[in-house]
C-alpha positions, 0 to 999 in steps of 0.5 A: 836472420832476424830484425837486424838483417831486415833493417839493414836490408831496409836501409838500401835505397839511395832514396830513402837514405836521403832523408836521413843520415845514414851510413854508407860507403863512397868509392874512391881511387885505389891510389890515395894521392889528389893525382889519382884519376877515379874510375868508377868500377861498373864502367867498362871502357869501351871508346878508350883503345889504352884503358881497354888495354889496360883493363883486359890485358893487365887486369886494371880493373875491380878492385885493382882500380877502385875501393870503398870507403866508410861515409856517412851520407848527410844529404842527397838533392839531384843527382848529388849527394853530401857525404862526411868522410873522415872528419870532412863534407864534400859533395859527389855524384850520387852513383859514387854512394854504395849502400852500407849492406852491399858495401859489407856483402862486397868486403865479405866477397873480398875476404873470402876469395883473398889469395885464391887463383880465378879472382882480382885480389884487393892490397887495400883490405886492410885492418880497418876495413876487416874490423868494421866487417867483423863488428857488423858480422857479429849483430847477428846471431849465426855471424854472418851476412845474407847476399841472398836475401839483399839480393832477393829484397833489393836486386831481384828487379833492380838491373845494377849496369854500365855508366850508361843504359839506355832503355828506349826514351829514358837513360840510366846511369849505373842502376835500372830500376823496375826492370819487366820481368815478363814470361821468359817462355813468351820471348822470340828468337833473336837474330845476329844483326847491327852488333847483336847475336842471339841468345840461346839461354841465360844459364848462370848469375853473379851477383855484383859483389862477386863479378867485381873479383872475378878475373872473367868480370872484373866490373861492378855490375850483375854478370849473366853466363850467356849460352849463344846460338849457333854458329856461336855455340860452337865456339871454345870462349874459355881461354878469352878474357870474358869466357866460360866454356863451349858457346857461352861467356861472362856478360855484364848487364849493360851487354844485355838489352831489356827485352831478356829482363825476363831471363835476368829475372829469372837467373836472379831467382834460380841464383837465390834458390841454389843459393839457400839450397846450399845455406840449409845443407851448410846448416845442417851440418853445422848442427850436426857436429854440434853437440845439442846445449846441457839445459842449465839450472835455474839459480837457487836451484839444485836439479834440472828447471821444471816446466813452468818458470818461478812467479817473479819471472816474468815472460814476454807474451807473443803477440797475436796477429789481430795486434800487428801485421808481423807474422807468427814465426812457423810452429817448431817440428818435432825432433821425435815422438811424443814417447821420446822414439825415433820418427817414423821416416817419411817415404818420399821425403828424408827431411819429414818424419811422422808420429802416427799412434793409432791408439783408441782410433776405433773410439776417436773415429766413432768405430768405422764399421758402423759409425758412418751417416745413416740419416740425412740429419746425420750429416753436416749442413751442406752435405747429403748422401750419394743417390743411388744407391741411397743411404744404409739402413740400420743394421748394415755392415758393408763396410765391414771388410772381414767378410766376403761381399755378397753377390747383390753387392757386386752389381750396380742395377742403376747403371745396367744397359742391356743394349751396352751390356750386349755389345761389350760381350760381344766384343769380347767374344769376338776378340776371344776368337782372335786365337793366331795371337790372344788365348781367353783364360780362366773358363774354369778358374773364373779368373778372367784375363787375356794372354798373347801368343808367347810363340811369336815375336816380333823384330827385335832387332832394335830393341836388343840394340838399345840394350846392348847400348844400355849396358855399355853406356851402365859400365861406361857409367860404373866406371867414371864413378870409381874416378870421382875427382873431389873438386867436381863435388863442390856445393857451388858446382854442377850436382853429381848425382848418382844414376840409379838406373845404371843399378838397378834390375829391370823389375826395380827400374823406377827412380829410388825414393831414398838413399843412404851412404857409408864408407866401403867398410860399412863405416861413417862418412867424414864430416866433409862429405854429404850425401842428399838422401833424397836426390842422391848428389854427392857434395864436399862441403869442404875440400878434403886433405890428401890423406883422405882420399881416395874414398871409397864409399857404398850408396844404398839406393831405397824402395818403400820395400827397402835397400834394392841395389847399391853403387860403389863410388870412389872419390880421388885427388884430381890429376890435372894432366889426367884425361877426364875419364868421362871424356874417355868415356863418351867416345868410347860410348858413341863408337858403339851407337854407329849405327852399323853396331847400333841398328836402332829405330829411326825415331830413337837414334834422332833423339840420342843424336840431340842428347848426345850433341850435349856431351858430343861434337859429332862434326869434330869428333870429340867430347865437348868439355862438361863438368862431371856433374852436367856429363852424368845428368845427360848420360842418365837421361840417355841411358832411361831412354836407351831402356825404355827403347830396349822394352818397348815399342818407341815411336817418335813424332815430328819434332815440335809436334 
């Protein structure tokens, strides 16, 4: 977001601030009167029995308690620092002073989120403050600021926690810096033991300008969503204070020790990568409903500007990087080719295009048949010809492919064995007699291949279990998608992505390299739905209206040969005293995999039961509460292994092996 952004970004570092003056902001009482007692919003009262209640039972806490306020800080010396506020100098403790951007980052949350259910709302954002925002917001060029970059620039390694942390012999107040982020792989399970429980999975984060408003944090630190171990995994948390789901809550940094730095670190980076993921797509469709800018005229000038610019104009000259440091900024891709036609798309990638014209290719290559190395001067300095066979002499033409290859061509003498040549045909002809289940072809024909026994068969009895499964779990499938509630298709939410296998033909069953999309009439999408022509994920990149729904749509899914299948999805308004339909769906499913309907090989049925046991509670016999998105990313994987078991012969190994 150019210099500015990288500036302020720059700017973060209480440290730095020091030597300097420098903007920032102060927190403060939410009451402005000298009687009122400051709390700073990242301490969670954990020895005080009536804040405690206050603060989780009448929701005293995040902007209910404290605010900020513009200041500039004019010296910082300790743990102090002077700041002037409004006309007048006092000192404070320096964990009172909020960087300018992050002060900015958390006004901006505030705005957002104002009004809205789930969040702490904040009476003090006033006028003021919201015009401050918005002359910050406008130095840069698309109006906006950037908590993904802050966050990546000055959060990645930088814990911001309780009142007080301690981190073996040292104590850190608030912020903890140069946090170890280590190999998260490389880390031992824990154990319930003196207070502590062990830790399945660091699932999701928040960063602390977005945990200060939400109603399941409420306090200004980084927020991790931690999925617990058994037994605690069991455990429905969503109607406590700090909940999420089924086995995992809401926990501020200070509840996290500093052996899980690595799955701090770790939540930080896949908060960053989802979080430009989504900034691209927002971008895209915001160029898209914005129509490309008319050149304009150059003044004095009647028709359209020409390619180079009047003499007393005067451009600025990029700088090389031999004069400085800053990288050139990456070369610009081209919208189409270079005859003003359409790029030919990419197999594999929907964003890449090419612009491959062979013309002259015989010349530019030096006429392939013939222009190869036939010397050894011929080639560059360091490079020589494969021995054996040697080089081609003069006159040669094998690599001419408009004619048939020679017979001497088709037998490497270097690498004959008699002695390996004999046992090869030997082998051969002894597998050749094993007629009760092989027959040898092509005697006559020459084309040389083996055939088993088609009149024997082995014990299907598995496999058409696995298939009738399949084909329950692909209708099960069929059928959640004509229920697609628009609020699942959130760009923040869990991807719903569309299972292509439940689609597509035994002899297309491999994932598709493209999809495309269109209303059931074979109209446009609306503008506030977006299909991922790579990925197939369906996203609302805003909440439609109610008139627009339900939404019918038509998802083409694409080989390299073209269209191979489509899937008819149909989005409606949720119903919130509806049953989810794909909670319906899963004990309908799971019903037919008892295994006195579903005879499935041992190995198979232990590695569904693991698969199921994420959508599934096979002790209380009920569906566990997944989003859409989570259900269809498991029911996917259980459908591929369901038709891979369907066509072949699975055998499973020890687990851990």
């Amino acid at each position: 977001h150019g210099d500015a952004l990288e500036d302020e970004v720059g700017q973060v570092s209480l440290g730095e601030m020091a030597s300097q003056s420098m903007a920032c902001w102060v927190w403060c009482p939410v009451e402005s009167s000298k009687a009122a007692q400051f709390r700073h919003p990242a301490e969670v009262p954990l020895e005080d029995a009536a804040a405690a209640k206050a603060a989780f039972m009448e929701s005293l806490r995040g902007p209910r308690v404290a605010r900020i306020s513009p200041a500039t800080m004019l010296q910082a010396k300790g743990a102090s620092a002077l700041i002037a506020e409004k006309g007048a100098t006092r000192e404070v403790p320096k964990y009172m002073v909020l960087p300018w951007y992050e002060g900015l980052l958390l006004l901006e949350a505030l705005e957002a989120r104002q009004g809205q259910p789930g969040f702490i709302p904040a009476t003090w954002l006033d006028g003021e403050l919201r015009e401050v925002l918005e002359k910050e917001r406008a130095k840069f060029h698309n109006g906006r600021l950037n908590g993904t970059l802050y966050c990546e620039k000055r959060l990645l390694t930088v814990a911001v926690t309780g009142s007080r942390f301690v981190d073996g012999d040292r104590e850190w107040q608030f912020r903890r810096e140069k946090m170890r982020p280590g190999d998260a792989a490389a880390l031992v399970e824990g154990e319930n033991a003196a207070g502590f429980f062990r830790v399945k999975a660091v699932m999701d984060y928040l960063p602390p300008w977005d945990a200060f408003q939400h109603e399941k944090c409420g306090f200004y630190q980084d927020f991790y969503q931690v999925q617990w171990s058994y037994p605690f995994s069991e455990v429905d948390y969503t109607a406590v204070e700090n909940g999420s789901d089924t086995g995992a809550t809401w926990e501020p940094d200070e509840c996290l020790p500093t052996d899980l730095d690595s799955l701090r670190v770790l939540a930080k980076k896949t908060w960053i990568k989802k979080r430009r993921e989504l900034e691209a797509k927002m971008e895209a469709v915001k160029k898209q409903a914005t129509p490309p800018p008319q050149p304009s005229p150059l003044p004095g000038s009647a028709g359209p500007p020409s390619a180079s610019p009047p003499p007393n104009l005067v451009i600025k000259r990029e700088r090389s990087m031999d004069e400085g440091s800053t990288p050139r900024p990456p070369a610009k891709m081209a919208k189409t080719k270079r005859d003003g036609g359409q790029l030919d798309r990419d197999l594999l990638s929907s964003k890449v295009g090419h612009d491959f014209q062979p013309d002259g290719v015989e010349e530019k290559l030096g006429k392939i048949r013939n222009g190869w190395p036939k010397q050894a001067q011929d080639y560059p300095q360091g490079f020589a010809v494969a021995s054996p066979p040697g080089f081609c002499w003069a006159n040669c033409d094998c690599m001419d492919d408009m004619r048939p290859q020679r017979s001497w061509e088709m037998r490497k003498g270097w690498l004959d064995d008699p002695s390996r040549a004999t046992a090869a045909n030997a082998a051969i002809s002894k597998f050749s007699e094993q007629t009760h289940f092989v027959f040898r072809r092509g005697s006559v024909s020459k084309r040389c291949y083996f055939e088993t026994d088609q009149r024997k068969h082995l014990d299907l009895t598995c496999a058409r279990a696995a298939l009738d499964l399949a084909q329950h779990t692909e209708r099960a499938l069929n059928a959640v998608l004509q229920r697609i509630p628009a609020a699942a298709l959130a760009p923040d939410g869990d991807p719903v992505r569309v299972p292509a296998r439940a689609f597509l033909t035994d002899e297309a069953d491999y994932d598709p390299l493209r999809f495309g999309a269109a209303l059931s009439d074979g109209g446009a999408l609306p503008d506030w739905l977006l299909v991922d022509a790579d990925l197939g994920r369906l996203v609302a990149v805003r909440p439609p209206a109610e008139a627009d729904l339900p939404l019918q749509l038509r998802v083409e899914l694409m080989h390299s040969e073209g269209r191979v299948a489509s899937a008819v999805c149909t989005i409606i308004a949720e119903n919130p005293s509806a049953t989810q339909p794909w909670l319906a769906a899963t004990a309908s499913i799971v019903q037919r995999f008892d295994p006195r309907k579903c005879p499935l090989e041992r190995g198979v049925r232990a590695a569904l039961v693991e698969r199921f046991s994420e959508v599934y509670d096979f002790g209380k016999n009920a569906a566990h509460p997944r989003s859409l998105g989570a259900w269809l990313e498991v029911m996917s994987r259980i459908l591929k292994l369901l038709r891979s078991a369907s066509g072949a012969y699975l055998e499973f190994g020890p687990k851990g092996r």
